[in-house]
C-alpha positions as CSV (number, residue, x, y, z in Angstrom):
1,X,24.8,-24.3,111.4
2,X,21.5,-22.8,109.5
3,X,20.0,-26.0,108.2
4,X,17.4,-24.6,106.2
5,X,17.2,-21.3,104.3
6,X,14.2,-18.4,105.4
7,X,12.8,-16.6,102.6
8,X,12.2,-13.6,104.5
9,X,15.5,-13.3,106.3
10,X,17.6,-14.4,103.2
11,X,15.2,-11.5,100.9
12,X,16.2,-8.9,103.8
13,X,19.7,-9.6,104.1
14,X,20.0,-9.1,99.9
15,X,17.9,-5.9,100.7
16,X,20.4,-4.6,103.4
17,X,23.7,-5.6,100.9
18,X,22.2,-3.9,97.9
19,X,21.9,-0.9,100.2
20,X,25.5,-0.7,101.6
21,X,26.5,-1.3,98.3
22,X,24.2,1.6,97.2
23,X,24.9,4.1,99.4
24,X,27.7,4.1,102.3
25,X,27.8,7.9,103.3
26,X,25.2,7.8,105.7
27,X,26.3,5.0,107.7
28,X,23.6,5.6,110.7
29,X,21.1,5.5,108.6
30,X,22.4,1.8,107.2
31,X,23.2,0.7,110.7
32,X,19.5,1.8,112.0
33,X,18.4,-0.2,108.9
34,X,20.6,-3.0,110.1
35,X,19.7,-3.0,113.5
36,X,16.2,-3.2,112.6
37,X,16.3,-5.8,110.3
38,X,18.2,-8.2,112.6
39,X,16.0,-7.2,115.6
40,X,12.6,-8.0,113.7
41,X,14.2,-11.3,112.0
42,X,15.4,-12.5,115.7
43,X,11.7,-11.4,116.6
44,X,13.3,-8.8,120.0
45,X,11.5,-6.3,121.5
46,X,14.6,-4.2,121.7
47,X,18.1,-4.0,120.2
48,X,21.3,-1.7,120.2
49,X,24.3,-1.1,118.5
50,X,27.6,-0.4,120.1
51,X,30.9,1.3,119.2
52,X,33.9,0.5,120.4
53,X,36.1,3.1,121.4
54,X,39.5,1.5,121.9
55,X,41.2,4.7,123.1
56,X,38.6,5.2,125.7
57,X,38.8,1.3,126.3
58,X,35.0,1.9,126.2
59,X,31.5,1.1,124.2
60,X,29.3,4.0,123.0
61,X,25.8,3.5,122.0
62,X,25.5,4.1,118.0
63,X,21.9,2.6,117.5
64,X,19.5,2.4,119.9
65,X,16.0,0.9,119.0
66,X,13.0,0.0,121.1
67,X,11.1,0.9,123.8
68,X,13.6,2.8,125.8
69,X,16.0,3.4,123.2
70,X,16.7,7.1,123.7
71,X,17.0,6.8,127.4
72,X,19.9,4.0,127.0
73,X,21.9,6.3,124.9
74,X,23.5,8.0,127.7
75,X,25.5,5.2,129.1
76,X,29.0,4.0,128.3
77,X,29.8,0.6,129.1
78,X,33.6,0.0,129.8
79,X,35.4,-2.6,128.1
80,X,34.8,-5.9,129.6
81,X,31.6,-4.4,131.5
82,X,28.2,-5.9,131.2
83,X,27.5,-8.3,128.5
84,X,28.1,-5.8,125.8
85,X,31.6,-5.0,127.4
86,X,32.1,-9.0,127.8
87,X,31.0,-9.8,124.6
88,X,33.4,-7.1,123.1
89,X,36.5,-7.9,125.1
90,X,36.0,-12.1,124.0
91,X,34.9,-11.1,120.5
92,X,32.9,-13.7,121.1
93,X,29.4,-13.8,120.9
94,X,26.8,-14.6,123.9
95,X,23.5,-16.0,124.4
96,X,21.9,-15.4,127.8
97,X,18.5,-16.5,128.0
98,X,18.4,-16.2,131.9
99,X,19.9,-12.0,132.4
100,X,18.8,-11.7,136.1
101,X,21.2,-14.3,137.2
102,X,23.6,-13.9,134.2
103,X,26.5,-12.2,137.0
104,X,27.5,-10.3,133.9
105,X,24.7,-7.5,133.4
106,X,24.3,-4.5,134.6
107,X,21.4,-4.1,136.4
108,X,21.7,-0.5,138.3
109,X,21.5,0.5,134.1
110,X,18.3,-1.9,133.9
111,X,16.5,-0.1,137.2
112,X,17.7,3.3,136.3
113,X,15.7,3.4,132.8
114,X,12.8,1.2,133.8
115,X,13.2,-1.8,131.4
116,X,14.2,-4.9,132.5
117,X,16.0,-7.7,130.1
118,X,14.9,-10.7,130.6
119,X,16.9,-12.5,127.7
120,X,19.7,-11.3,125.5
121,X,21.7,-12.3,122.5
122,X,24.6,-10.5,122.0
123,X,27.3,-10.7,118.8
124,X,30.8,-9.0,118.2
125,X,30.5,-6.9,114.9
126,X,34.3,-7.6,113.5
127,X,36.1,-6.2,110.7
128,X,38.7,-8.7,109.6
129,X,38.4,-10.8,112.8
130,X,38.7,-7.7,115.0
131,X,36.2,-6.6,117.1
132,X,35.0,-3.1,116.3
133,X,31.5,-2.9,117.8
134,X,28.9,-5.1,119.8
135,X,25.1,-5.8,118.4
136,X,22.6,-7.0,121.1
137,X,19.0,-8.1,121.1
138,X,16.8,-7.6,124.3
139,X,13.8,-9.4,125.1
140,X,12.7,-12.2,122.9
141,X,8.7,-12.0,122.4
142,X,6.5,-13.9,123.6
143,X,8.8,-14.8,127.0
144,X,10.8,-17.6,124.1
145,X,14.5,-17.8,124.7
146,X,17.4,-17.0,121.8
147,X,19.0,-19.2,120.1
148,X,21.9,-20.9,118.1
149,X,20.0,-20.1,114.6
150,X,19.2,-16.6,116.1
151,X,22.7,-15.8,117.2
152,X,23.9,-17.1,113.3
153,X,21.6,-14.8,112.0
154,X,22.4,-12.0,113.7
155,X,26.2,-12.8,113.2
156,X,25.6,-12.5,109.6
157,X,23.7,-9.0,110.1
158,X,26.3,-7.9,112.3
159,X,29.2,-9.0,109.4
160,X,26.9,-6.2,107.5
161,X,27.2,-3.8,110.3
162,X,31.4,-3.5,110.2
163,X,30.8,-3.8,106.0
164,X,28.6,-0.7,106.4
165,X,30.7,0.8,108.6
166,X,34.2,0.1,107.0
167,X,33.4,1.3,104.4
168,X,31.5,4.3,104.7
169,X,34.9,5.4,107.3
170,X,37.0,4.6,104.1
171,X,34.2,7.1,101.9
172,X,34.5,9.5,104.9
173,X,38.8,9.9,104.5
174,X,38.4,9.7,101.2
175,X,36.0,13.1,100.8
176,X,38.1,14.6,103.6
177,X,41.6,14.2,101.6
178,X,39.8,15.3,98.6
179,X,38.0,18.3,100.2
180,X,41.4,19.0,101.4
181,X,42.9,19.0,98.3
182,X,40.1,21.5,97.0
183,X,40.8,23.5,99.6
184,X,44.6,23.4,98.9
185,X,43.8,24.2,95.1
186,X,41.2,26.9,96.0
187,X,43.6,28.6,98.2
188,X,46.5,28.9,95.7
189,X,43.8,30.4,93.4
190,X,43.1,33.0,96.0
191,X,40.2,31.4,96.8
192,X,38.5,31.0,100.8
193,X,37.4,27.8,102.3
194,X,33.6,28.5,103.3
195,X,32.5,26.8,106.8
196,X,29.1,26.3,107.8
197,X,27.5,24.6,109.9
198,X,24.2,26.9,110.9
199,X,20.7,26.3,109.4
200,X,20.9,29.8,108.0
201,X,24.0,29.7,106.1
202,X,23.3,26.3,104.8
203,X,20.1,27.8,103.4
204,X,22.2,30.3,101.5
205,X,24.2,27.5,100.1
206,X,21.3,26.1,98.7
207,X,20.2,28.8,97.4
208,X,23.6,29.5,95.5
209,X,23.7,25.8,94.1
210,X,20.2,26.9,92.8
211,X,21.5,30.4,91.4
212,X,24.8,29.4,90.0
213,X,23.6,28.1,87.1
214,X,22.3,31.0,85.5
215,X,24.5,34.0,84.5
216,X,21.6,36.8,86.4
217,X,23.4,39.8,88.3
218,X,23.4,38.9,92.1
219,X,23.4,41.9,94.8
220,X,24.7,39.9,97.9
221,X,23.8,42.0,101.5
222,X,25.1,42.0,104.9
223,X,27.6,43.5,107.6
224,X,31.5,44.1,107.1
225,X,33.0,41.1,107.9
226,X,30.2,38.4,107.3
227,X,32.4,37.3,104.1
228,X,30.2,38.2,101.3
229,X,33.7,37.6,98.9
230,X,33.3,34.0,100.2
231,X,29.5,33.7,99.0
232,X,30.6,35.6,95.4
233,X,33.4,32.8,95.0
234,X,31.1,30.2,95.6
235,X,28.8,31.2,92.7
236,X,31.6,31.3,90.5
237,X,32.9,28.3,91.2
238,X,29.4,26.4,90.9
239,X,28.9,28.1,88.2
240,X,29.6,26.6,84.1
241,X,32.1,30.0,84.2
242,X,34.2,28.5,87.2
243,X,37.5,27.5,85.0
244,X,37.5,31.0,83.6
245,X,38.8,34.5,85.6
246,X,36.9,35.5,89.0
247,X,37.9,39.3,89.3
248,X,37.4,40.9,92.7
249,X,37.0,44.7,92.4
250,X,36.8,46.8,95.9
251,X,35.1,49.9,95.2
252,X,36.1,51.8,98.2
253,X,39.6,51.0,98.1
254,X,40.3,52.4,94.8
255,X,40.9,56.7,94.6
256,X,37.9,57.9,92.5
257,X,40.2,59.5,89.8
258,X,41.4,56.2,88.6
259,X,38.1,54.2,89.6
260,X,37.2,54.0,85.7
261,X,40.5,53.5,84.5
262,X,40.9,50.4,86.6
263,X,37.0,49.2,85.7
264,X,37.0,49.9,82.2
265,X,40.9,50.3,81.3
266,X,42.3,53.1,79.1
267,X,44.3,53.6,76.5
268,X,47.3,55.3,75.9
269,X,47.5,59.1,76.0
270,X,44.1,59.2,77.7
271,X,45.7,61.2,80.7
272,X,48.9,62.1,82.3
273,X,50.6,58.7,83.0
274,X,48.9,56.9,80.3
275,X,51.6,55.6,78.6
276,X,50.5,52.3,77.6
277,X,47.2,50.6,76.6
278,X,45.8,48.8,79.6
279,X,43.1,46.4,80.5
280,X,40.6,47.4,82.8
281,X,39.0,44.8,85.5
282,X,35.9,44.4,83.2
283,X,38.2,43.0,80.1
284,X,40.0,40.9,82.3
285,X,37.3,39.2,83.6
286,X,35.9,38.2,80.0
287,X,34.5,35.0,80.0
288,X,34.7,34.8,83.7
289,X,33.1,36.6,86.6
290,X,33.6,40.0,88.0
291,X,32.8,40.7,92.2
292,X,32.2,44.2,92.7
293,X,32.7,44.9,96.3
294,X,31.1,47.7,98.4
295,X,29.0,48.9,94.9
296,X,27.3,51.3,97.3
297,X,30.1,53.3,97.1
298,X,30.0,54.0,93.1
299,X,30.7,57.5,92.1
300,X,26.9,58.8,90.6
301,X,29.3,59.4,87.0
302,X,30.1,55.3,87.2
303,X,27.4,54.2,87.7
304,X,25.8,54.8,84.2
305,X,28.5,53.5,82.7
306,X,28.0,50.2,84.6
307,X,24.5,50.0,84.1
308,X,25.1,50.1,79.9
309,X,27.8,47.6,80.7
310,X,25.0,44.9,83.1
311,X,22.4,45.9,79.9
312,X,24.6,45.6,77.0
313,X,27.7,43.9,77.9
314,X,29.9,46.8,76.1
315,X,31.7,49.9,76.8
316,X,34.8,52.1,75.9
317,X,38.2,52.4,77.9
318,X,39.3,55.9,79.1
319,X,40.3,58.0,76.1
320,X,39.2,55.5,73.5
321,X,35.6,55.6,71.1
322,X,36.0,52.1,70.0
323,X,33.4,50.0,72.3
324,X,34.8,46.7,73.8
325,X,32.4,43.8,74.4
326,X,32.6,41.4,76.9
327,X,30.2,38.3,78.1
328,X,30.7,38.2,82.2
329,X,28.6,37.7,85.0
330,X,28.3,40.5,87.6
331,X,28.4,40.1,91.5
332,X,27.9,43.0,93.4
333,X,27.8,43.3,97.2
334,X,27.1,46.3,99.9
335,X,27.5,46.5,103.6
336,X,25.1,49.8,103.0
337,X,21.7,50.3,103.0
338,X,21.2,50.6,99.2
339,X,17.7,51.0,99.4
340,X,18.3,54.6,101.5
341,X,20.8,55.3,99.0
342,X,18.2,54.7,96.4
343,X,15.9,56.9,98.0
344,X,18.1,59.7,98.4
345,X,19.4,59.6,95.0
346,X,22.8,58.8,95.7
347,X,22.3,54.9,94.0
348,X,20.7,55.3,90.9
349,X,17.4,53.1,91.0
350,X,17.7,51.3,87.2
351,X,20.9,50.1,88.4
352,X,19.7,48.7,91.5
353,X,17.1,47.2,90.1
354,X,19.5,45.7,87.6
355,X,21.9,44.2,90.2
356,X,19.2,42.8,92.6
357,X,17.3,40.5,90.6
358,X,18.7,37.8,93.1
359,X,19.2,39.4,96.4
360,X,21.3,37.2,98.9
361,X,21.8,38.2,102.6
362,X,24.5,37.1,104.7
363,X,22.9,37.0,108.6
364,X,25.8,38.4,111.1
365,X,27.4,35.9,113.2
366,X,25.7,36.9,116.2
367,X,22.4,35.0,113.9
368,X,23.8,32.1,113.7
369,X,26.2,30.9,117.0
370,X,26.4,27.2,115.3
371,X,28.7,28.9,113.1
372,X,31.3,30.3,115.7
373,X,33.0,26.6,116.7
374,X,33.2,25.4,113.4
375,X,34.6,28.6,112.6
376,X,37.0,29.7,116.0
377,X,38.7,25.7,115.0
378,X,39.3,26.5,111.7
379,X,41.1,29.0,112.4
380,X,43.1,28.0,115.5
381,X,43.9,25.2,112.8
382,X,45.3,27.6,110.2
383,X,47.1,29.5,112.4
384,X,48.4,26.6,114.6
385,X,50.2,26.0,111.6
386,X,51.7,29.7,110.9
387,X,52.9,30.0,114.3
388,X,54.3,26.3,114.5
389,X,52.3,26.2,117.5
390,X,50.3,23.1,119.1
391,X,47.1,23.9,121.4
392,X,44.0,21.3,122.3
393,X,41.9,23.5,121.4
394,X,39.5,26.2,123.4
395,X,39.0,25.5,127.2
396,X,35.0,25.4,127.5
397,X,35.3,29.0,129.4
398,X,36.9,30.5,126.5
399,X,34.3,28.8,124.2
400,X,31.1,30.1,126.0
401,X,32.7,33.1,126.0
402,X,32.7,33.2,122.1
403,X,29.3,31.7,121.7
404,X,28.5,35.1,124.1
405,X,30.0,37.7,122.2
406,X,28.1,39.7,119.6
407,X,30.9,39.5,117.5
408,X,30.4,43.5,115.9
409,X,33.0,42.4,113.3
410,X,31.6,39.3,112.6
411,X,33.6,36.1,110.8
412,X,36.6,38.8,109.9
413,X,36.5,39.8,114.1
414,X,36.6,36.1,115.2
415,X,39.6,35.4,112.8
416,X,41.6,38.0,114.1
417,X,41.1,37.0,117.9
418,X,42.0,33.2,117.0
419,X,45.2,34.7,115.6
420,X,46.1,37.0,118.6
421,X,45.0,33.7,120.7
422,X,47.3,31.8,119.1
423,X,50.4,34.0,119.4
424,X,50.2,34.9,123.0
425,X,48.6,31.6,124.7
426,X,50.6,30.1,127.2
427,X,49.1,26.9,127.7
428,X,47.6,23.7,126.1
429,X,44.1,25.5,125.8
430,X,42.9,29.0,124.8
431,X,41.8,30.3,127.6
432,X,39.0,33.1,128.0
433,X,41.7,36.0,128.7
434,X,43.6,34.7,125.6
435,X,40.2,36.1,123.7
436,X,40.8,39.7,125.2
437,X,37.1,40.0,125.5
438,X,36.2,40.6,128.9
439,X,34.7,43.9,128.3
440,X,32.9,43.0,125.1
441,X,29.4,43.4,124.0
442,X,27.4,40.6,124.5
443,X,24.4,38.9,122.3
444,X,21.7,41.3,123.1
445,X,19.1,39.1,121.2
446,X,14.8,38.7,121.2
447,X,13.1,36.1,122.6
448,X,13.8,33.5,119.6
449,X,17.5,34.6,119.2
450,X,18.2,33.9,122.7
451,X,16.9,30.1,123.1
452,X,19.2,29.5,119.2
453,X,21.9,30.7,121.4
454,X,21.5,29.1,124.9
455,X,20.9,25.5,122.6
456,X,24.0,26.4,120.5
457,X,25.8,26.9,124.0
458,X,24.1,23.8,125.8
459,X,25.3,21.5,122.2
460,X,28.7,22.8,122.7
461,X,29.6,22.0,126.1
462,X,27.8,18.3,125.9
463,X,30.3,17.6,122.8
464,X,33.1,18.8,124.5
465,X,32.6,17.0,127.7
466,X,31.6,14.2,126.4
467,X,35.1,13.8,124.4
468,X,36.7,14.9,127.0
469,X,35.8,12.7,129.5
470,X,35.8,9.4,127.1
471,X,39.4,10.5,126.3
472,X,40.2,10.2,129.8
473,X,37.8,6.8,130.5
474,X,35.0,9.2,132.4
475,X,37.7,9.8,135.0
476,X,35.9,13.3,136.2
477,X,38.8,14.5,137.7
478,X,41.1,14.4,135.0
479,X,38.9,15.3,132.8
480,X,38.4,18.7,135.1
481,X,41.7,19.4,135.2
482,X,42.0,19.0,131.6
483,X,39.4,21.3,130.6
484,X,41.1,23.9,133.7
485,X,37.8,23.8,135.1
486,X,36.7,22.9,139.0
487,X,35.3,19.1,139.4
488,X,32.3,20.1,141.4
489,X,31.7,22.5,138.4
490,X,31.9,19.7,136.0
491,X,29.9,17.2,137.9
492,X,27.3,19.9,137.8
493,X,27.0,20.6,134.1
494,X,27.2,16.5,133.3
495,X,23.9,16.7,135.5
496,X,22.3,20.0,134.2
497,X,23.0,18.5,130.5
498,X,22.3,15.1,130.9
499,X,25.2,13.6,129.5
500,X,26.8,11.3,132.0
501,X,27.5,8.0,132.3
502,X,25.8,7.7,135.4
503,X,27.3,4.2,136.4
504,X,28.3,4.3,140.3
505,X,31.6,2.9,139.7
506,X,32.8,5.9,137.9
507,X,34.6,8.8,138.9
């Protein structure tokens, strides 16, 4: 038992509680804290956090600090294997002060990143009495062995660790149930659920929590099918108008005869089939926001009438003299060159000017590939659940061959070959002929755009085998056959990507 009481490690461990209590979202970042803490108060020259992965019946590297702490991430140490794995499989903790000889370490992982342990204090991090993780200490300084007040100490950091980490997993399904239910909400409100993942679209993100605020006109850019109505919602609801209307208007999809009728409303008499005073799009939306869709394609005659409306906030209905005000914001958004249209006088210029005083463009998908697996799962997901159908997901074929494609339609074109991939798969996986896009374009991109998309690729693939194989205890053949690939092909990419567990006595 700890006789005596150390300032400095008593004033650290009040340091490390304040801050789990503070903040448990970014649990690696209060386990590297952790880590750190009990590795400088036990005075190691190394440390590392493990995971245990019960499914897998293996230990995962969480936290690795010290000299060769990157390089020791790779490994996976099997339940019961090494001192970790020991350690973990007793819930008991360990002090070793003698490694070479201790029959227990793994010593092809020692040669194999150049850093031998010499000594090694090793503690189970439980969560009500169950092991959940392992914390060891490498190399005491100054050649000085561990001991019993070192290994009580570090028990009591490693009693932080599983606090940390409980409850920042309990934070985690909370948010998720909760961003579910927003999503569920949003949904019966007609409203999209927006993924992202990219650097680019998180950038516009930003820049929307930045905009929202204000009630300026906002001229949002970009290709059909990039989901500009997704980036207009999201201003709404950010904004202080979000529990009032949000009005979508498609100005290509409405006849040009009844264009201002549906805008501004009418009243009755004004024409044939007036029979009744209605409400245009503009009333409706009072107090709200209105989304102008496709504004490049504005009759010339309309377009005054919506300039006096961005100016003033007023107009008149069809047939009436009476002018109707209104306090809305206004969204607009184009696929077209506006500019061109500007300069050939087919988009008046005041009125551009007017709408763009915060431009936003949408980059195609083809700009941003860390987009396209968040995306291609969500909607496997969605439609998983229309067709009462169960898959595992995309074999890593059908995958690259996503992250390939230019993707011409953008988010709208991915959506619609998830769905057709979903109704006329066979399998467990979606395979790449499920996709139908063997004769598709593919990225045709600049220097720059093509190393964003060979990483994207390379990230990919190491996620995906790397669950793979832990689901199936880095049994290589199974894991092939699961992802319908050849083993020799897999064996290759585990070595082209780095992300083996290069242990001998795996398969």
């Amino acid at each position: 038992m700890l006789t005596t009481i150390d300032v400095q490690k008593f004033n650290t461990l009040i340091e490390i509680t304040n801050l789990i209590n503070a903040n448990t979202r970014s649990v690696n970042a209060l386990l590297t804290r952790v880590l750190d803490s009990a590795m400088r108060l036990c005075n190691g020259d190394a440390a590392s956090l493990l995971l245990l992965d019960k499914k897998a019946g293996a230990l995962y590297f969480e936290v690795a600090l010290g000299p060769k702490g990157q390089d020791v991430k790779r490994y996976t140490v099997k339940l019961g294997e090494g001192i970790a794995g020991w350690v973990a499989q007793h819930n008991k903790s360990l002090i070793s002060n003698d490694v070479k000889n201790d029959h227990r370490h793994l010593k092809n992982v020692a040669l194999e990143i150049d850093y031998p342990s010499n000594t090694m204090l090793a503690v189970p991090m439980r969560v009500k009495d169950e092991c959940m993780g392992v914390i060891e200490i490498i190399n005491k300084k100054d050649k000085k062995p561990f001991t019993d007040e070192d290994m009580e100490w570090l028990e009591i950091f490693a009693t932080q660790a599983g606090i940390a980490l409980t409850n920042a997993r309990d934070v985690e399904k909370t948010l998720n149930h909760i961003q579910l239910l927003q999503d569920e909400i949003k949904v019966d409100k007609g409203y999209h659920t927006l993924i992202a993942k990219s650097p680019a679209i998180l950038e516009k993100l930003d820049i929307i929590r930045r905009v929202a605020g204000t009630d300026s006109s906002v001229l949002i850019l970009g290709e059909s099918g990039v989901g500009k109505e997704l980036f207009a919602e999201q201003i709404h609801l950010q904004s202080a108008r979000s529990k009032a209307p949000f009005v979508r208007v498609n100005c290509a999809a409405l006849p040009e005869g009844l264009l201002e009728s549906e805008l501004f409303g009418h009243v009755k008499g004004a024409f044939t089939g007036a029979v009744a005073n209605r409400a245009g799009r503009f009333e409706t939306a009072n107090g709200g926001t209105i989304f102008l869709d496709e504004i490049g394609e504005l009759p010339l005659a309309l377009q005054s009438k919506l300039l006096r409306v961005i100016q003033e906030r007023t107009f008149e209905k069809v047939g009436a003299s009476v002018p109707v005000t209104v306090d809305l914001r206004i969204l607009a958004a184009t696929n077209r060159d506006i500019e061109a249209q500007v300069a050939k006088g087919e988009f008046r210029s005041d009125l551009y000017y007017r709408l763009n005083v915060l431009p936003l463009y949408i980059p195609p998908l083809r700009q941003r590939p860390e987009d396209i697996p968040e995306l291609a799962n969500f909607f496997l997901n969605k439609y998983m659940k229309e067709t009462k159908k169960r898959y595992e997901g995309f074999a890593l074929t059908a995958m690259e061959a996503m992250l390939s494609y230019a993707w011409p339609g953008n988010v709208r074109e991915l959506e619609n070959c998830v769905e057709r991939a979903c109704v006329i798969a066979k399998g467990e996986w979606i395979q790449t002929e499920d996709l139908f896009l063997k004769s598709a374009p593919v990225q045709q991109l600049h220097d720059a755009g093509e190393r964003d998309l060979k990483n994207a690729v390379n990230s990919f693939k190491a996620q995906y085998i790397r669950k793979v194989l832990e689901e199936r205890n880095w049994k290589q053949g199974e894991a092939a056959q699961a992802m319908n690939i050849q083993r020799t092909y897999l064996s290759k990419l585990i070595k082209e990507l780095d992300i083996a567990n290069r242990k001998e006595t795996q398969t």
